[in-house]
C-alpha positions as CSV (number, residue, x, y, z in Angstrom):
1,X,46.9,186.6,64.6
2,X,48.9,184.7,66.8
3,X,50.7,186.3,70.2
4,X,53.4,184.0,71.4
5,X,53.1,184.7,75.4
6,X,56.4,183.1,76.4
7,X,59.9,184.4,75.0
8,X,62.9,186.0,76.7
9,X,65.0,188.6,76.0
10,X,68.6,189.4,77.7
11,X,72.1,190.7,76.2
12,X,75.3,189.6,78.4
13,X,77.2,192.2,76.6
14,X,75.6,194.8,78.9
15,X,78.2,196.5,81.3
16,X,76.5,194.1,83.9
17,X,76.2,191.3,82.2
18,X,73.1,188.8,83.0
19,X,72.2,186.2,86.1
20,X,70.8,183.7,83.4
21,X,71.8,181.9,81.3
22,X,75.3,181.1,82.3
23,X,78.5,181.5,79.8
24,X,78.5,177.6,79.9
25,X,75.4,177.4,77.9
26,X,77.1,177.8,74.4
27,X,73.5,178.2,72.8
28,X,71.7,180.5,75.1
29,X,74.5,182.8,76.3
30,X,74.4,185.1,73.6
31,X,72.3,188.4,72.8
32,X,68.2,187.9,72.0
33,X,66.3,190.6,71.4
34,X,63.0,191.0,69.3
35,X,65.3,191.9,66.0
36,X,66.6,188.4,66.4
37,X,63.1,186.5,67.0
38,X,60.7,188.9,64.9
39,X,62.2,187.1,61.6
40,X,61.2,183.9,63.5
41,X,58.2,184.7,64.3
42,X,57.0,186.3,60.8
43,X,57.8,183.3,59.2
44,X,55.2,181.6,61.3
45,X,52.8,184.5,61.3
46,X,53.3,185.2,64.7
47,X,52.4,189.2,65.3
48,X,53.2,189.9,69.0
49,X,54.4,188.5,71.8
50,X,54.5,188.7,76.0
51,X,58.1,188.8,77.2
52,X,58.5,186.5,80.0
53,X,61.5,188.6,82.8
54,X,64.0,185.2,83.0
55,X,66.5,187.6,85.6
56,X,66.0,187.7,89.2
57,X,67.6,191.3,89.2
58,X,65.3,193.6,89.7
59,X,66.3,196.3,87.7
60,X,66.0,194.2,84.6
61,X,62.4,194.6,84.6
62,X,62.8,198.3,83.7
63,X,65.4,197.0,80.9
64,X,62.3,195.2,79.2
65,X,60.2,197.9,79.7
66,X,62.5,200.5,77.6
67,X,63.1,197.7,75.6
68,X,58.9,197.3,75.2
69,X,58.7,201.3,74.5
70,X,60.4,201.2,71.6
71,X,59.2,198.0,69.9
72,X,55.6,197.8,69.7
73,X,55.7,193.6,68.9
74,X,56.3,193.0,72.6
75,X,52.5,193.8,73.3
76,X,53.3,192.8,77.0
77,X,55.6,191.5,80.3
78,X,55.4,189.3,82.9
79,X,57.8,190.4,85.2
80,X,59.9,189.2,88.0
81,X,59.0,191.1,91.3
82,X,59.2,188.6,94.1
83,X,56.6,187.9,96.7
84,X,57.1,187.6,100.6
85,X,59.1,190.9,101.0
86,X,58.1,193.9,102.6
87,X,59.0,195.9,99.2
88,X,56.7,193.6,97.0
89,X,54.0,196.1,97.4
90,X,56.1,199.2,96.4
91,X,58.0,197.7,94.1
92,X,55.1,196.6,92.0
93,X,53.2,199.8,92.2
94,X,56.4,201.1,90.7
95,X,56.3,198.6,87.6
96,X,52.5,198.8,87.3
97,X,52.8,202.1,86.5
98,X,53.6,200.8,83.3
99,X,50.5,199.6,81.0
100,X,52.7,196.9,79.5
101,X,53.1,195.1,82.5
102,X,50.9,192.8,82.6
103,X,51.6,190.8,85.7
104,X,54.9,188.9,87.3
105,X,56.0,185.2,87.3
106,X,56.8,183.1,90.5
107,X,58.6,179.9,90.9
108,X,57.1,176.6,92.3
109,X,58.8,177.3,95.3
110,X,56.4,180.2,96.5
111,X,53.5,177.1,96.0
112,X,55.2,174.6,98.6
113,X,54.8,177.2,101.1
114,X,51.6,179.2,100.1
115,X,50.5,180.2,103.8
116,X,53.3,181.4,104.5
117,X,54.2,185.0,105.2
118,X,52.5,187.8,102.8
119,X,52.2,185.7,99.9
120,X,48.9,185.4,99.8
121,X,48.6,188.8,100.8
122,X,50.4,189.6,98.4
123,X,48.8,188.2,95.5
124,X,45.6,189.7,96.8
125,X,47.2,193.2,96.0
126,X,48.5,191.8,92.3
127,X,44.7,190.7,91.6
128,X,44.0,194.3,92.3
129,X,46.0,195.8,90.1
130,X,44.4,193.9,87.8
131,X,47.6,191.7,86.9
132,X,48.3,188.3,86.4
133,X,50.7,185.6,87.8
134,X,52.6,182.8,86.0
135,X,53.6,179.8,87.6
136,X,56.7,178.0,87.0
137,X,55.8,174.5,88.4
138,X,59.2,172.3,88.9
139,X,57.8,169.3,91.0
140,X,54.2,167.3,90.8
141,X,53.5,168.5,94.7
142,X,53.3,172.5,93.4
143,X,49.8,171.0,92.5
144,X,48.1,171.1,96.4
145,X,49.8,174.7,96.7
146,X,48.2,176.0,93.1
147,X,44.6,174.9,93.9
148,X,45.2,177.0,97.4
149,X,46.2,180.0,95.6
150,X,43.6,179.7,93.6
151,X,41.0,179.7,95.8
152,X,41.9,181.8,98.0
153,X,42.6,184.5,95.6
154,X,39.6,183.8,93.0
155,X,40.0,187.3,91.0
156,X,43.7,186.4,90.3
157,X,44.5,185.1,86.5
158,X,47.3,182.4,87.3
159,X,49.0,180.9,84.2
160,X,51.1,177.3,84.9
161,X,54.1,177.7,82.6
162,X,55.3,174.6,80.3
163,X,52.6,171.9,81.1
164,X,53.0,171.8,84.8
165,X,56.8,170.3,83.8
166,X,55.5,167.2,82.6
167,X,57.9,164.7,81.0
168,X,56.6,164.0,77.7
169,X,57.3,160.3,76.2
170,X,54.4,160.0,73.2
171,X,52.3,157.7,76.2
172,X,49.2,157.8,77.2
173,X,49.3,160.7,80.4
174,X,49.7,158.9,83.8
175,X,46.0,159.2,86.0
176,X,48.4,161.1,88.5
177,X,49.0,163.7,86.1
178,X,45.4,163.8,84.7
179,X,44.1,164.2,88.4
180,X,46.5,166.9,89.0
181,X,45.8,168.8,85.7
182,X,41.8,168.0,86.9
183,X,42.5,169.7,90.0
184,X,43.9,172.7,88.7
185,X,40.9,173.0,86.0
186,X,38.9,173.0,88.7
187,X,39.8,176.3,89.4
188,X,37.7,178.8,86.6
189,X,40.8,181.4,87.0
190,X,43.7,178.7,86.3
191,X,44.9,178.5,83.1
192,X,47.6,176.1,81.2
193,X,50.2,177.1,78.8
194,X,51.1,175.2,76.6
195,X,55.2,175.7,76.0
196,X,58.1,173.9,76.6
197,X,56.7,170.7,74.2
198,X,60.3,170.6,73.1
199,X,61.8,171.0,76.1
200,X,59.5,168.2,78.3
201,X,60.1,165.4,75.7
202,X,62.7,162.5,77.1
203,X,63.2,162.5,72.9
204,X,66.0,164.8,72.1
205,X,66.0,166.4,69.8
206,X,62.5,166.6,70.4
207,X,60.2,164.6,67.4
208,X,58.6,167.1,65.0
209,X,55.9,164.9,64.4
210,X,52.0,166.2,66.5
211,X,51.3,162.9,67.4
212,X,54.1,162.4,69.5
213,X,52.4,165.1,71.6
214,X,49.0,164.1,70.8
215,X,48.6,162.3,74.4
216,X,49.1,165.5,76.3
217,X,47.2,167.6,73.6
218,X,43.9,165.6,73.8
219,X,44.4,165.5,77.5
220,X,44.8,169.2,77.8
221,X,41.9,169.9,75.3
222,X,39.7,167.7,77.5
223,X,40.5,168.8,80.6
224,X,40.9,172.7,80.5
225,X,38.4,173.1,77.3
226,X,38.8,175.7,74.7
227,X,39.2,179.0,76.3
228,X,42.3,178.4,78.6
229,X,44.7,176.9,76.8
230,X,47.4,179.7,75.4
231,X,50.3,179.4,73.3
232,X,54.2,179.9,74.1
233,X,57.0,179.3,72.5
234,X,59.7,179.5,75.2
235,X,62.3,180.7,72.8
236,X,65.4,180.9,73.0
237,X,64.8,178.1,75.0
238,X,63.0,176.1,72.9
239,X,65.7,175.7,70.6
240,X,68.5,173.8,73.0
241,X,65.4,171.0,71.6
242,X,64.1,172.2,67.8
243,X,63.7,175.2,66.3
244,X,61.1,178.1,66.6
245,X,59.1,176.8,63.3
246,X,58.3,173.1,64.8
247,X,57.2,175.3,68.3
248,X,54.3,176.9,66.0
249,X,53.9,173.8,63.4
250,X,53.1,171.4,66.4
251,X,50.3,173.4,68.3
252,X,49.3,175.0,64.4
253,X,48.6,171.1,63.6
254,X,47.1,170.4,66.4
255,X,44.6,173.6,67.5
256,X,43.9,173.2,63.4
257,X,41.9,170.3,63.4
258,X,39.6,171.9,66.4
259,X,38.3,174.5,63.9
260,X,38.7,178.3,63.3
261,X,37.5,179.8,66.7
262,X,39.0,177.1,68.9
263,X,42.9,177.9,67.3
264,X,41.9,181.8,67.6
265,X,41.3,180.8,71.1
266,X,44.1,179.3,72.1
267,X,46.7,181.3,69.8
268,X,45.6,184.7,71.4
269,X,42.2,185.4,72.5
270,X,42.9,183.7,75.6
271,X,46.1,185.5,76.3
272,X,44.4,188.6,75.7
273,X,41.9,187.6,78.6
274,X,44.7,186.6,80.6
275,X,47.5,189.4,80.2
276,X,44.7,192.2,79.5
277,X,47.6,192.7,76.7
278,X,46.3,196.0,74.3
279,X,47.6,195.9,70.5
280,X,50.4,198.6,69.7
């Protein structure tokens, strides 16, 4: 089984169009839905995945939901409700009436200013519904912020999207990146996802080959262990740098070698601990 815990899905042919991505992008402005990744993803025996909301329009969080009820491989969504407003409490008890959502996804931004207004407060209330929040970390000082969420709010499941944003070269990681990835570990309810390989590399395209990643990988493995480490593809994403098949051969190469119950781990037994996601 493998859940990939980090795809979009949009259509700019709807009446109202889409925030993101932009016509510019040739590649990504088109429609994705699952019937465009679900031959993808059988190919690479991927069986599920948790759609990640990309739109900072509200309403398009009930457009993946009624896109969820009808196709049982989305086993999940992270949605985009933001923080620091006085609606963030109704409007999430509005989504979370829905079983497949399984928590909401913040940028760095809300991390550089963590004290500040009801977001803390805020995030209180998601750890009580039980839901979880994904980070999308843009700059190395998001670091200080994460490690205050995440003790302040210990019963909250945070999930740092793409590696922290680390640029990826095939060198050894820097000790400032290791301490900060140390820091965050530190933390027993921070975990690491590993997407956007493709993306990070200063190599485009991005190198097929594991051991250009290997650097980060070991790093990762040592520093956040076996059981909080999950698997995302970031597609469409992903493929402005590769395609969908070298997202799952790279991490499939690499989790390999660690053995049967450590790829299980990290290819969806940890996102099921983390997104509480149910099989359909």
């Amino acid at each position: 089984m493998i859940i990939d815990t980090h795809t979009h899905f949009y259509d700019p042919l709807r009446p109202q169009g889409v925030p993101w991505p932009s016509p510019e992008n040739r590649l990504l402005y088109r429609t994705v839905l699952p019937e465009h990744l679900k031959p993808l993803a059988a190919a690479q025996g991927v069986t599920g995945t948790v759609v990640v909301e990309a739109s900072g329009w509200l309403e398009d969080n009930q457009w993946v939901l009624e896109l969820a009820h009808n196709d049982p491989f989305i086993v999940g969504f992270v949605g985009n409700i933001a923080p620091n407003r006085p609606t963030f409490a109704s409007e999430l008890a509005r989504f979370a009436a829905n079983p497949l959502l399984r928590g909401i996804r913040v940028g760095g931004g809300f991390l550089a200013a963590v004290e500040q207004g009801s977001f803390l407060a805020d995030m209180t209330l998601l750890a009580a519904h039980d839901l979880s929040l994904d980070v999308l970390i843009s700059a190395a000082a998001h670091f200080a912020g994460l490690s205050v969420l995440a003790a302040r709010v210990p019963d909250l499941r945070i999930v740092v999207n793409h590696v922290g944003s680390l640029p990826i070269d095939g060198a050894e990681i820097s000790t400032a990146w290791v301490d900060r990835f140390r820091g965050a570990a530190a933390h027993a309810n921070l975990f690491m996802k590993v997407s956007g390989l493709l993306e990070n590399s200063r190599v485009q395209p991005a190198p097929t080959d594991v051991e250009f990643y290997r650097p980060l990988l070991d790093c990762l493995w040592d520093v956040f262990g076996t059981e909080r480490l999950l698997f995302g593809s970031n597609w469409p994403v992903c493929e402005q740098a590769g395609s969908y098949a070298t997202c799952v051969s790279l991490v499939r190469s690499y989790f390999g070698e660690k053995g049967e119950a450590a790829s299980a781990s990290y290819f969806w037994r940890n996102a099921q601990h983390v997104y509480q996601w149910r099989a359909r």
